[in-house]
C-alpha positions as CSV (number, residue, x, y, z in Angstrom):
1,X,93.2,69.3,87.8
2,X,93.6,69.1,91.3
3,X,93.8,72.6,93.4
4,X,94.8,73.5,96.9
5,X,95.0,76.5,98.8
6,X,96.9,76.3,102.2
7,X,95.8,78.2,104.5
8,X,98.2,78.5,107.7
9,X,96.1,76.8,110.5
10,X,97.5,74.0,112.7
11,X,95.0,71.2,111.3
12,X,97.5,70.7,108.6
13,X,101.1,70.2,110.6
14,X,100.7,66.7,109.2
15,X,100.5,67.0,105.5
16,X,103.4,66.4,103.1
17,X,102.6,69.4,101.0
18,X,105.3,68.1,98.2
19,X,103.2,65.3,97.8
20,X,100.4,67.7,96.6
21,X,99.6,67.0,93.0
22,X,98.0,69.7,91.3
23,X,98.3,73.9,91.7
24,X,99.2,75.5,94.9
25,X,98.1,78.5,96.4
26,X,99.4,79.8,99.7
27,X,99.4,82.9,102.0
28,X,102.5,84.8,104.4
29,X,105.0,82.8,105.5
30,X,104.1,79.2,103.8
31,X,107.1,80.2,102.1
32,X,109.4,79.6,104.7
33,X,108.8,75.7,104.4
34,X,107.0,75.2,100.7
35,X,107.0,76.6,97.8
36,X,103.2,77.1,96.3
37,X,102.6,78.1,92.5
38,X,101.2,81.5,93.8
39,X,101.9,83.0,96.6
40,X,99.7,85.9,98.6
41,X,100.7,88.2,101.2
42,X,99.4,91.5,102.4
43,X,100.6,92.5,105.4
44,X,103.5,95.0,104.9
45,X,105.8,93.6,106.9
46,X,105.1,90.0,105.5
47,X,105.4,91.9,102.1
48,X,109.2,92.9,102.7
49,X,110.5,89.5,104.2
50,X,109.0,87.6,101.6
51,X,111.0,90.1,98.9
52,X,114.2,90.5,101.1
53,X,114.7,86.4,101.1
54,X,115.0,86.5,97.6
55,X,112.0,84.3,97.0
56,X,110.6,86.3,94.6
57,X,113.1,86.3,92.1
58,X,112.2,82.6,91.3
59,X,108.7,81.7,92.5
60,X,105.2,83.8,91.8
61,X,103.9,86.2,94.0
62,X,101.0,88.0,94.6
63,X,101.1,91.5,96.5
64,X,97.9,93.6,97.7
65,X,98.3,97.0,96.1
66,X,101.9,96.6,94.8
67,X,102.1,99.8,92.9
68,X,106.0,100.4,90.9
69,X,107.1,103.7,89.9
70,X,110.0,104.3,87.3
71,X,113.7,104.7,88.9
72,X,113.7,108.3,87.9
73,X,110.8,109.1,90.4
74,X,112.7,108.1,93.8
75,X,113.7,112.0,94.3
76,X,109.8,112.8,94.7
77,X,109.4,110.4,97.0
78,X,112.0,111.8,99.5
79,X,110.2,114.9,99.8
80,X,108.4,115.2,102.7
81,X,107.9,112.0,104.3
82,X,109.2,110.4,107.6
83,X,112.5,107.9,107.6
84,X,113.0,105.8,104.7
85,X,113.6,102.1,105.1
86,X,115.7,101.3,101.9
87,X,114.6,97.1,100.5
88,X,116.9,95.8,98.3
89,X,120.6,97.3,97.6
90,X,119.6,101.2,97.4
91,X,119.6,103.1,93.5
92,X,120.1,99.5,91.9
93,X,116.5,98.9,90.7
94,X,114.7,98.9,87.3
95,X,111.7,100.2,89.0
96,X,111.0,100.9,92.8
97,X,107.4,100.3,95.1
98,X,106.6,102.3,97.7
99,X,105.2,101.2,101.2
100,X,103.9,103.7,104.1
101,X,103.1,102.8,108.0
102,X,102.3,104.1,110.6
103,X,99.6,107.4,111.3
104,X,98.3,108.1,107.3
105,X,100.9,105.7,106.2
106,X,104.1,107.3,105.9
107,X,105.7,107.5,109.7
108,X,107.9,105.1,107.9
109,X,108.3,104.7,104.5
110,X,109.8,102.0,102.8
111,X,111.5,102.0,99.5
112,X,111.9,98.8,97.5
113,X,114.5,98.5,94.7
114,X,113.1,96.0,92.0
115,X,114.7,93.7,89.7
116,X,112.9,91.6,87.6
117,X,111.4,89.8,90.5
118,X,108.1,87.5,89.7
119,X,105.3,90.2,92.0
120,X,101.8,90.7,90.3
121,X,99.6,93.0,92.0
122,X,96.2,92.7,93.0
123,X,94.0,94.9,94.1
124,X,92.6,94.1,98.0
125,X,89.2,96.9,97.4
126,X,87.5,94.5,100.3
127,X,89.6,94.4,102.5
128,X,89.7,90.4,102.5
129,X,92.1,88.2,104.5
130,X,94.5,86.7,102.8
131,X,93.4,83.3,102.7
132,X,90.0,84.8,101.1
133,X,92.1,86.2,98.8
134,X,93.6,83.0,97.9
135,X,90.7,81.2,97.3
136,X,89.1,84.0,95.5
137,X,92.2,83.6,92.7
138,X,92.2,80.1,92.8
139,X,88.4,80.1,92.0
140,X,89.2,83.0,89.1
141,X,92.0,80.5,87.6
142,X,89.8,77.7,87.5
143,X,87.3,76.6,85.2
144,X,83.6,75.8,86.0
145,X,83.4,72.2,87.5
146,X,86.6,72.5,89.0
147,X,87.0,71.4,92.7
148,X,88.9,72.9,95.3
149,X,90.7,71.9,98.2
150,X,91.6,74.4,101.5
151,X,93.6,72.7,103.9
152,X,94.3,74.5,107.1
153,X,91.5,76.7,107.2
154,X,90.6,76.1,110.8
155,X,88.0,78.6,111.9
156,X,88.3,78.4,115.0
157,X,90.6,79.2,117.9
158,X,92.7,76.9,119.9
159,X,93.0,75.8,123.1
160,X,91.2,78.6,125.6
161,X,90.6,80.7,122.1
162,X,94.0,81.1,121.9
163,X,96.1,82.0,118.0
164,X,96.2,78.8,116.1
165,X,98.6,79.7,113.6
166,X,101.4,77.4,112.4
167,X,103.2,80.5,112.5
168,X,102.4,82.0,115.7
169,X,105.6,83.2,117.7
170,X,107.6,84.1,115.1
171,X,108.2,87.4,113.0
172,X,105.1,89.0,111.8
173,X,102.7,86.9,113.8
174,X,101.2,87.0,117.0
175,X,102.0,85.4,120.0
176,X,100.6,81.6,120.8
177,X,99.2,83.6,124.4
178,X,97.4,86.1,122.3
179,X,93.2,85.5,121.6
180,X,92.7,84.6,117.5
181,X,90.2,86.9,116.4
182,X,88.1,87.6,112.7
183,X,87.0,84.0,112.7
184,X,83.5,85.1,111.6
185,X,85.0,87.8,109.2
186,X,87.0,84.5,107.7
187,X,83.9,82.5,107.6
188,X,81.6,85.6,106.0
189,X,84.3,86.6,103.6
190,X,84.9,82.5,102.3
191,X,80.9,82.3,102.0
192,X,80.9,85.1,99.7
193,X,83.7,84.0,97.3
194,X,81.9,80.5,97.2
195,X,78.6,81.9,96.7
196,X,80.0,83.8,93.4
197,X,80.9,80.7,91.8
198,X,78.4,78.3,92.1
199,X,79.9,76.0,89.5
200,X,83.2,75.0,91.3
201,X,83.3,72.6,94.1
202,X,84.9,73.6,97.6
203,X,86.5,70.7,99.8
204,X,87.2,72.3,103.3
205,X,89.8,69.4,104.5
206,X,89.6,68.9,108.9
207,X,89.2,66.7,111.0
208,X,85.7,67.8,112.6
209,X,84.0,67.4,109.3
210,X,81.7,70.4,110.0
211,X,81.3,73.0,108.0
212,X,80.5,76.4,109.4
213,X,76.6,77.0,109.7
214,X,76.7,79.7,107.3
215,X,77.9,77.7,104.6
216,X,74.8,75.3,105.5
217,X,72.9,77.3,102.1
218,X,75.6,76.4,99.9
219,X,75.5,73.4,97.7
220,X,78.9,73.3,96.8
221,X,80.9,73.2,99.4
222,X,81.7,69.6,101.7
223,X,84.3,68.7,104.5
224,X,86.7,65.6,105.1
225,X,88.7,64.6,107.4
226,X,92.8,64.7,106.1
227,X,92.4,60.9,106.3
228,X,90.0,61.4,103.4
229,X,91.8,63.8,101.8
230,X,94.9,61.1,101.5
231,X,92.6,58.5,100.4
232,X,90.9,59.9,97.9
233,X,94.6,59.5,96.0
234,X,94.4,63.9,96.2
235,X,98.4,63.5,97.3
């Protein structure tokens, strides 16, 4: 079987990602255009839009630390915490999750009224990107021998090391002016996930066809250029 996990960077702006043929994995607001098997977010504010389109409700998702609570608890929650941001129609929920911001998390609090929607939690003890994140459960989902495609994993900044994300300049992302940063958190994390499971093969898809030098060690892991990637009949 054929995997891929999409990452968000602009290296893949070409890519018919329908015409993928195998199991998707994707991160944020790949939503908005495509639909992956299993979707990852973290960010809480990526956390609500994703839920408040409805998406959930018909397509898997994976939230960090998506803890639920039984209805009857939502009167302990109101005591003693900032404003309350109510997600989903307020009291019409089978269970409710809890989200905090701000200084010790709960400047604002946000309620969120469940209803059978497809959310499995997972647990982000790391503190791992999200794109990490999605390769480390595609690597847990697949057997040994398995190879693994990551298409817009970019690392590396744009033009003048500026954001390079498809997503840039809309909500929840940064601007296109502002620096992209973490690249060698990205790379470090990725090496690590790779390193754990020697027996599945990693196929970073760009253009350059480098590799970052840390990954230099690691004997399985290659690049291609998307032109490769298309002719090796992976879409």
């Amino acid at each position: 079987m054929n995997v891929f996990v999409i990452g968000n960077g602009e290296s893949r702006k070409g890519v018919d990602l329908n015409s993928l043929n195998g199991r998707t994995y994707g991160c944020n607001a790949l939503y908005r255009d495509f639909a992956p098997d299993y979707l990852l977010a973290i960010d809480t504010n990526m956390v609500i839009e994703i839920f408040e389109s409805g998406y959930c409700k018909e397509h898997q998702c994976y939230f960090s630390d998506w803890d639920t609570f039984p209805v009857e608890m939502y009167s302990n929650f109101q005591q003693g915490i900032g404003p309350v941001i109510h997600v989903g129609e307020e009291g019409k929920g089978k269970e409710i999750s809890i989200f905090g911001e701000g200084s010790g998390g709960f400047d604002i609090t946000y309620i969120i009224w469940i209803n059978d929607e497809k959310i499995i939690p997972f647990s982000n003890e790391y503190f791992l990107d999200t794109g990490t994140n999605a390769i480390k459960l595609a690597s847990e989902h697949l057997p040994e021998g398995g190879v693994i495609y990551m298409l817009g994993f970019d690392m590396k900044a744009g033009k003048e090391g500026k954001n390079n994300n498809i997503y840039k300049d809309t909500k929840c992302y940064s601007s296109s002016d502002s620096e992209m940063r973490n690249t060698d958190k990205w790379i470090n994390e990725i090496r690590t996930v790779m390193k754990i499971h020697p027996f599945i093969s990693y196929c970073r898809v760009d253009n350059t066809k480098n590799l970052p030098e840390e990954w230099n060690d690691l004997h399985n892991v290659e690049c291609i250029s998307y032109e490769e990637f298309e002719s090796n009949c992976v879409v």
